[in-house]
N, C-alpha and C positions, 0 to 999 in steps of 0.2 A: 314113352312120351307120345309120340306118333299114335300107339292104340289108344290113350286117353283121351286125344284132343279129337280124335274120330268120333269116340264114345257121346264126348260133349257136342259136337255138331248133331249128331242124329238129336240126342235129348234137348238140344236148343230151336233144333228143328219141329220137335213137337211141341214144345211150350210156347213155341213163338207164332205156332200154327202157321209155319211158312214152308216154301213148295221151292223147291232148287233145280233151279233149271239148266243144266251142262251145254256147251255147244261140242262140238266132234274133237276141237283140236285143242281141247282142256288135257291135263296131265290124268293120269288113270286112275288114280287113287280120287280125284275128284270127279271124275265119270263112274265109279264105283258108288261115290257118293249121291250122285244125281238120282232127283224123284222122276226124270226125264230128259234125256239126250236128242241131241235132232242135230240138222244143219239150221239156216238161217229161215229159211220155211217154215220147217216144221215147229221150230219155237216160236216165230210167228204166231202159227195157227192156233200153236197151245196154250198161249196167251191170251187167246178169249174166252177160252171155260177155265177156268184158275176158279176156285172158293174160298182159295187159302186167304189169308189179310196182309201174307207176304211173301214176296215173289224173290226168289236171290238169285239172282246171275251170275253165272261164272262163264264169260265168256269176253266181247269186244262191247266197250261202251254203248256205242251205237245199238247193237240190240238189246241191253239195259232201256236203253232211251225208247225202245220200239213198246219193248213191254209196259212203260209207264204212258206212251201215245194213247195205244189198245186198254189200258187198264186204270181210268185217271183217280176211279176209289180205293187203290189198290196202293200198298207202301212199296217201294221196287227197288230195290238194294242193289249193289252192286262193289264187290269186296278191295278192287283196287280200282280209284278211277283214274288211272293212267294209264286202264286198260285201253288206249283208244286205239282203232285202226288208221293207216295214214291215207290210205285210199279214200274214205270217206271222207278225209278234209282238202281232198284235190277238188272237190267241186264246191266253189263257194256259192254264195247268192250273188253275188256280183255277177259272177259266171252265168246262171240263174238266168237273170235280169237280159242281161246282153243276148244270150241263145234266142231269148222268147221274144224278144224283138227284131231277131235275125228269121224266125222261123215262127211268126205266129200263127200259123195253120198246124202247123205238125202237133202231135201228141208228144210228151215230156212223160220218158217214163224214166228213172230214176234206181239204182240197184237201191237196196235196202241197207248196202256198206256205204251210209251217207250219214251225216247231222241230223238232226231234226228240225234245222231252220232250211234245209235244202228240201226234206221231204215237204216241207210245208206249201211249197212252191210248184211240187211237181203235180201233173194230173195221175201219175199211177204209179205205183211201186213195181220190182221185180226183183224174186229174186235166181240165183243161177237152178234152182231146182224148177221154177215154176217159167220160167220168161220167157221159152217160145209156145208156150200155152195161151201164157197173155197177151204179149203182142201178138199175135196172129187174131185172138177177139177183137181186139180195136178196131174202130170205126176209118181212122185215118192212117192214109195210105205209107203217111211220110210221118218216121218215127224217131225221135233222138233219144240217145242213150248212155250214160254215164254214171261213173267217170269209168266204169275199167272200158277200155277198145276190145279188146280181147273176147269177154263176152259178146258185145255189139258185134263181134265178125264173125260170132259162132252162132249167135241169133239171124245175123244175115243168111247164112247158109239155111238155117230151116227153114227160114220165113224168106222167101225169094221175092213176094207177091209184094213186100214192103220195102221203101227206102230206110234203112237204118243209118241215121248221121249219128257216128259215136262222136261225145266230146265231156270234157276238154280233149288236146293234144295229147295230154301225156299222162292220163288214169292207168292206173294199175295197179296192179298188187305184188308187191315185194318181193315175196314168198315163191309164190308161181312164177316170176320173172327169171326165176333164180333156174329153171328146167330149161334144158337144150337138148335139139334131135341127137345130138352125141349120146346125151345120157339115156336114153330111151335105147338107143339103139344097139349101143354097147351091153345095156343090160341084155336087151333081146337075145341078143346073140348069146349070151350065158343062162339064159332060159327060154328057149324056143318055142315051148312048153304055155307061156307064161299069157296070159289076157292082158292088155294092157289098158285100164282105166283111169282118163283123163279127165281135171276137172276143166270149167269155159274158162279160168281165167288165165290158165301155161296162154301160150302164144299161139297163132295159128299155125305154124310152123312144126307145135309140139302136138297138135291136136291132132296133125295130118297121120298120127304114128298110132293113134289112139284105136284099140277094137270098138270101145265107146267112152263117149266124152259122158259127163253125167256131176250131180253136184255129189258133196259128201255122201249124204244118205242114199243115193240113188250110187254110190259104189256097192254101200253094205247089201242093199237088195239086188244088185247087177251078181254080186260073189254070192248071195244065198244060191238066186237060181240057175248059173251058168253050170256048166257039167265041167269047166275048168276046176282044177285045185290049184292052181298059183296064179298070181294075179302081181302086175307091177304097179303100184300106187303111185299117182304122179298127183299128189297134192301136200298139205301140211301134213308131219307124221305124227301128229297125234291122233289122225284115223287110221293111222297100220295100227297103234296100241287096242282101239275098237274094234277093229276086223279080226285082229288077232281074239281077241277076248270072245268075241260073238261065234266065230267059227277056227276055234281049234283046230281042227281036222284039216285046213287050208290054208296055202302058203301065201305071205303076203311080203312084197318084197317094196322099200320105200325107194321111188326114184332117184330121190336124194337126202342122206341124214343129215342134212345141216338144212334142211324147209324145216323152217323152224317160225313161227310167229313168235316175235319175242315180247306183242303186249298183252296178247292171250295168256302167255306165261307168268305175266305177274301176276295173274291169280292164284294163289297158292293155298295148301290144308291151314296155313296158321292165319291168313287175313280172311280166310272164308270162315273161321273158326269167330272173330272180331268183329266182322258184318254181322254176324248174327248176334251175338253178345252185345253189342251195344246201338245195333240197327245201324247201320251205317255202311252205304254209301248212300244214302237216299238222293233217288235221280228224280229233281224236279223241269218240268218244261213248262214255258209258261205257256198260259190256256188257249191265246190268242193262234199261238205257233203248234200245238200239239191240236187244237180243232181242226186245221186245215191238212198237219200231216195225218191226223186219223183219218179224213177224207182217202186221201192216195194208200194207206195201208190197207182199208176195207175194200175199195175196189178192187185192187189185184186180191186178196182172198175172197170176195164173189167171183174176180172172173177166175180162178184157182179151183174152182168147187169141180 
């Protein structure tokens, strides 16, 4: 069953002239699948050369919603929309509204794990691959950043030169919350051997243990070119199933098997099989709110370049 309905996705995928786009922490039989895997950047980026007429995500709503901002001729699928991340709905427009009033000189820059009516509001996007690239180019000295802290304190560290006010209180992400110096350091000590890479969003606590902090993709390229062979993953473990995959040869140890995103998860081989089949999850944004967040999306990919 499993090989047929594969069978039918690739041939649904050419008949439909549609393009599948994987994020890291997708299950492996659907990173198998994917016309392109990336972090939250990198399918960003990829999302503005697309020719296909349909774009499928397998990934967190939110970047569903990014590809239909960046692409508004474009059909943008999306196989379960319960795929939502909950960190992106810590920062409402209420929130928004109140920040920009509290800080109206500062720059509003915004992770990309948001809504689309949040992005619509912000002056620029960021995401954990590209973010002290970008705030470092801004104009303005005082910078707010949300919702995860985490980030925001690891951006502070590169970028000394700028105030970074993270907010809300209490952003984060689930998954990452879930790593403690225990776990790190316990591993360590059972591979001494071991590189340890850290994504922004663990704690800063967790980051302090890190050889380097870095997003998804920027592990897989950290383990191409280091002269280590073992590597301790401290992020969701659907990128050990990618590192494992990409580099055989190299040991990849997950900080914890129970990081787990469980709405990335409901993406599965049989409703990615159903998106395509009947076009469906089509993510529409209305025009008024997808003009203004395409604003904040293009500028962090001009100042990205």
């Amino acid at each position: 069953m499993s090989t047929n309905i594969i069978d039918e996705i690739k041939l649904l995928k050419t008949e439909r002239n549609a393009i599948l786009l994987v994020h890291n922490y997708q299950e492996p039989k659907i990173q198998e699948l994917g016309d392109f895997l990336g972090d939250s950047f990198e399918l960003a980026w990829k999302t503005k050369n697309i020719d296909n007429d349909i774009i499928v995500f397998a990934g967190a709503l939110f970047m569903a919603e990014t590809a239909a901002i960046l692409n508004p001729e474009k059909k943008v699928l999306i196989p379960s929309p319960s795929a939502k991340c909950p960190m992106a709905h810590m920062l409402s427009v209420k929130e928004m509204k109140h920040y920009r009033s509290q800080y109206p000189n500062a720059a509003i820059a915004v992770y990309v794990n948001t809504t689309a009516e949040t992005k619509a509001m912000a002056d620029i996007c960021i995401t954990s691959g590209n973010a002290v690239k970008v705030i470092s180019k801004l104009d303005q000295k005082q910078v707010l950043i949300g919702p995860d802290r985490n980030l925001a304190s690891y951006i502070q560290k590169q970028v000394p030169e700028k105030e970074i006010i993270p907010f809300p209180e209490v952003g984060h992400c689930y998954v990452h919350r879930k790593f403690n110096p225990s776990d790190i350091q316990n591993l360590k000590l059972r591979h001494p051997d071991a590189e340890i890479l850290v994504h922004p969003e663990a704690d800063p606590s967790v980051q302090k243990l890190a050889h380097k902090i870095c997003s998804t993709s920027g592990m897989l390229k950290e383990a191409r070119k280091s002269n280590s062979e073992k590597f301790i993953i401290v992020t969701e473990i659907g990128l050990v199933d990618r590192l494992r995959s990409n580099l055989p040869m190299k040991s990849f140890i997950p900080a914890r098997n129970d990081a787990i995103c469980i709405q990335q998860k409901k993406i599965t081989i049989y409703n990615l099989y159903m998106s395509l089949l009947h076009e469906q999850y089509h993510i529409r944004i209305p025009s008024k709110i997808a003009g203004k967040a395409r604003g904040a999306l293009e500028r962090m990919l001009e100042l990205s370049k």
